[in-house]
C-alpha positions as CSV (number, residue, x, y, z in Angstrom):
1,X,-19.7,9.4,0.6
2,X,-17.5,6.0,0.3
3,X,-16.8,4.6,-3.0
4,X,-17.1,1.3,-3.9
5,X,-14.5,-0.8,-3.5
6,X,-13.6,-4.2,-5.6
7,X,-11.0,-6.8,-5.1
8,X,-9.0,-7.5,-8.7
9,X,-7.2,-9.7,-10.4
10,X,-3.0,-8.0,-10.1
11,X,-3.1,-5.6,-12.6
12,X,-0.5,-6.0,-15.7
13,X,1.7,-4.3,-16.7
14,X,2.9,-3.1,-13.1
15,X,6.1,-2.0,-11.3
16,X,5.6,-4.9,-9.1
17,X,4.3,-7.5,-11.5
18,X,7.7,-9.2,-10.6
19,X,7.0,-9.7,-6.9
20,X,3.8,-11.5,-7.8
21,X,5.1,-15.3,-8.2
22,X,5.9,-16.4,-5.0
23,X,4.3,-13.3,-2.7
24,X,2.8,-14.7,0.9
25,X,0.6,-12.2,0.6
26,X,-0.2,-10.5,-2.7
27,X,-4.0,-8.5,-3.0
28,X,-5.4,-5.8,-5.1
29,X,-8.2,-3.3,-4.9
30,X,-9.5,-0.6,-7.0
31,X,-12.3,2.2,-7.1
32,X,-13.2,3.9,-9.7
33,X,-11.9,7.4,-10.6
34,X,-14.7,10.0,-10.8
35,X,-14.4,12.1,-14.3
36,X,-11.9,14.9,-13.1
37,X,-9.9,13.5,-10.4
38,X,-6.6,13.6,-10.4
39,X,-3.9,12.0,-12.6
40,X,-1.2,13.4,-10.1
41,X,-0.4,8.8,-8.7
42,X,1.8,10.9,-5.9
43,X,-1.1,13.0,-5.0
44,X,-3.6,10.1,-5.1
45,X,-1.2,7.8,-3.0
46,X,-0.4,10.3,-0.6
47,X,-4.7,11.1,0.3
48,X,-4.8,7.5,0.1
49,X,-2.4,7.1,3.0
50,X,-1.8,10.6,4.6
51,X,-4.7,11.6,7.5
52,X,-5.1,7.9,8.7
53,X,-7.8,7.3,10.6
54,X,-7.9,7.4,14.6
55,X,-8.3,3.4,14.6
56,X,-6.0,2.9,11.9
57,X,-3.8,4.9,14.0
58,X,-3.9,3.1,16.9
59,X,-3.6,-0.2,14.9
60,X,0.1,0.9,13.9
61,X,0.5,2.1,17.3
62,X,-0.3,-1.3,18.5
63,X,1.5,-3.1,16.0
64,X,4.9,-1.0,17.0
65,X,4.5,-2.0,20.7
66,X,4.2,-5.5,20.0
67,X,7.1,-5.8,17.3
68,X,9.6,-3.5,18.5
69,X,11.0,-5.9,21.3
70,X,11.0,-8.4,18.3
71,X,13.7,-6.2,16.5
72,X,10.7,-5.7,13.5
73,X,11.3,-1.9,12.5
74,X,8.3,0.2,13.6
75,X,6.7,2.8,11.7
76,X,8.9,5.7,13.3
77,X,11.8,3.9,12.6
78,X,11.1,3.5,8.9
79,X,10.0,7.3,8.5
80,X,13.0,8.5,10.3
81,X,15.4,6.3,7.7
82,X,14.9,8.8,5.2
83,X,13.8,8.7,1.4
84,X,15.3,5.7,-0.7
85,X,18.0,7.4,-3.1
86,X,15.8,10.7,-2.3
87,X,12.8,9.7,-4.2
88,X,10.7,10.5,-0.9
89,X,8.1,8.8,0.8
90,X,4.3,8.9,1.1
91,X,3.0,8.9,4.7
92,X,5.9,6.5,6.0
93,X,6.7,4.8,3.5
94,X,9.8,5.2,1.3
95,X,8.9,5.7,-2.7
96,X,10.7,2.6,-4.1
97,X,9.9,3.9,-7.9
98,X,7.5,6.1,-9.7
99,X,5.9,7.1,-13.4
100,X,3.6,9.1,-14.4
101,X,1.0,6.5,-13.3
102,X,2.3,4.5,-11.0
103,X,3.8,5.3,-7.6
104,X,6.0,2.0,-5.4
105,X,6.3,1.7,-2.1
106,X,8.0,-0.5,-0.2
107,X,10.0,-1.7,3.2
108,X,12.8,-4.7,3.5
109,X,12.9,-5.9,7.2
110,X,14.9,-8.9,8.9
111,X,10.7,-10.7,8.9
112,X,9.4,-9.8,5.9
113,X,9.7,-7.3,2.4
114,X,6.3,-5.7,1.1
115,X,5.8,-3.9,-1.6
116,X,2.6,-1.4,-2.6
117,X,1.8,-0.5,-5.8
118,X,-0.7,1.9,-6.5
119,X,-1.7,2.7,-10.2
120,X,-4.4,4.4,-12.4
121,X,-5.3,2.5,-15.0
122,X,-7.6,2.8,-17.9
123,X,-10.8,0.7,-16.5
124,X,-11.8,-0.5,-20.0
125,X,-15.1,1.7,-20.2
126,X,-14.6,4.9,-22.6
127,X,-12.7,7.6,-20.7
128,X,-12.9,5.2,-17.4
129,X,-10.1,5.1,-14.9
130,X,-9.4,3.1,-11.5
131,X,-7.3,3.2,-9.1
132,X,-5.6,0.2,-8.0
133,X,-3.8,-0.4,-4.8
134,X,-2.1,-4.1,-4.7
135,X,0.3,-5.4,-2.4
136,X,3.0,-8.3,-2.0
137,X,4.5,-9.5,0.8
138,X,7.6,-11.8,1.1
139,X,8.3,-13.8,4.4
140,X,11.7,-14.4,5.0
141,X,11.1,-16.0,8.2
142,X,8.7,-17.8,11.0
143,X,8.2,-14.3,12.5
144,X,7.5,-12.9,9.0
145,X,4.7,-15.5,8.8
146,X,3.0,-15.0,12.3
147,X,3.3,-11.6,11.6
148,X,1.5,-11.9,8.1
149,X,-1.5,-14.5,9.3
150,X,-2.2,-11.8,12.1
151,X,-2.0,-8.6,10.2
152,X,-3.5,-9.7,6.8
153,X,-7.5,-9.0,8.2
154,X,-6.4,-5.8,9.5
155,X,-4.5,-4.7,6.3
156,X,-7.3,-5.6,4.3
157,X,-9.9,-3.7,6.0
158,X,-7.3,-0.6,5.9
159,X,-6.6,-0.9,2.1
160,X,-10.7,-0.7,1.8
161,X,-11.3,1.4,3.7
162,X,-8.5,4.0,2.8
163,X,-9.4,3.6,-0.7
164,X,-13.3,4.0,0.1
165,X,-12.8,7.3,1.7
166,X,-11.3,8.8,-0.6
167,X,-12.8,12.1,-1.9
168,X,-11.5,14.2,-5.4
């Protein structure tokens, strides 16, 4: 079964909130929690990233193979750099910050810094909760641009779709 999935306004308050003004890229999308899912964010943010898909796969794949020769870190590389002041990572990416409902991720590259928040949050209905997965990017360059306008589509689709199948 997929869940629904909706585009959102940024939620507030958020560990990211600050990378909002001025992001090249900056998105959010949410489903709604079933009643007994989880309230464990890691947990959630690690089956929301963890057991990729075989097209989502070869999407990094290709990505790597076109930006290593660029000098852009590829998805081994960042793995291999270990956890950020041994908070740990989820999938690949390095934790950047966590709380009990919120879980940050994040990369800083010679192109472009992203961050990825992803957050339960009370969805304003009695006993309601979401979870919202937003993203900001920061180009520091021409690359970091190029890069963005080409990968945007594709990260959309895989923020949807990770977030649509998605089973509790």
């Amino acid at each position: 079964m997929t869940l629904p999935v909706t585009r959102v306004a940024p939620p507030s308050p958020s560990g990211i909130e600050d990378w909002y003004p001025g992001a090249d890229l900056l998105d959010s999308y949410a489903v709604t929690l079933p009643p007994g899912a989880s309230d464990d964010v890691g947990a959630l943010a690690t089956a929301l990233f963890s057991a990729l898909p075989l097209w989502t796969r070869g999407l990094l794949r290709l990505r790597d193979e076109i930006m290593r020769p660029l000098g852009v870190k590829t998805t081994a590389e960042i793995a291999k750099a270990g956890p950020v002041d041994g908070r740990g990572r989820v999938a690949f990416f390095p934790v950047i910050a966590r709380s009990p409902s919120e879980i940050i991720l994040g990369e800083d590259d010679r192109h472009l810094d992203f961050r990825a928040s992803v957050l339960i949050q009370a969805d304003g209905d009695a006993g309601s909760r979401r979870l919202v997965v937003t993203t900001a990017v920061r180009c520091h360059n021409l690359l970091g641009r190029v890069y963005l306008s080409v990968i945007a589509p594709f990260h959309v689709l895989i923020v949807r779709s990770n977030l649509g199948r998605l089973t509790f």
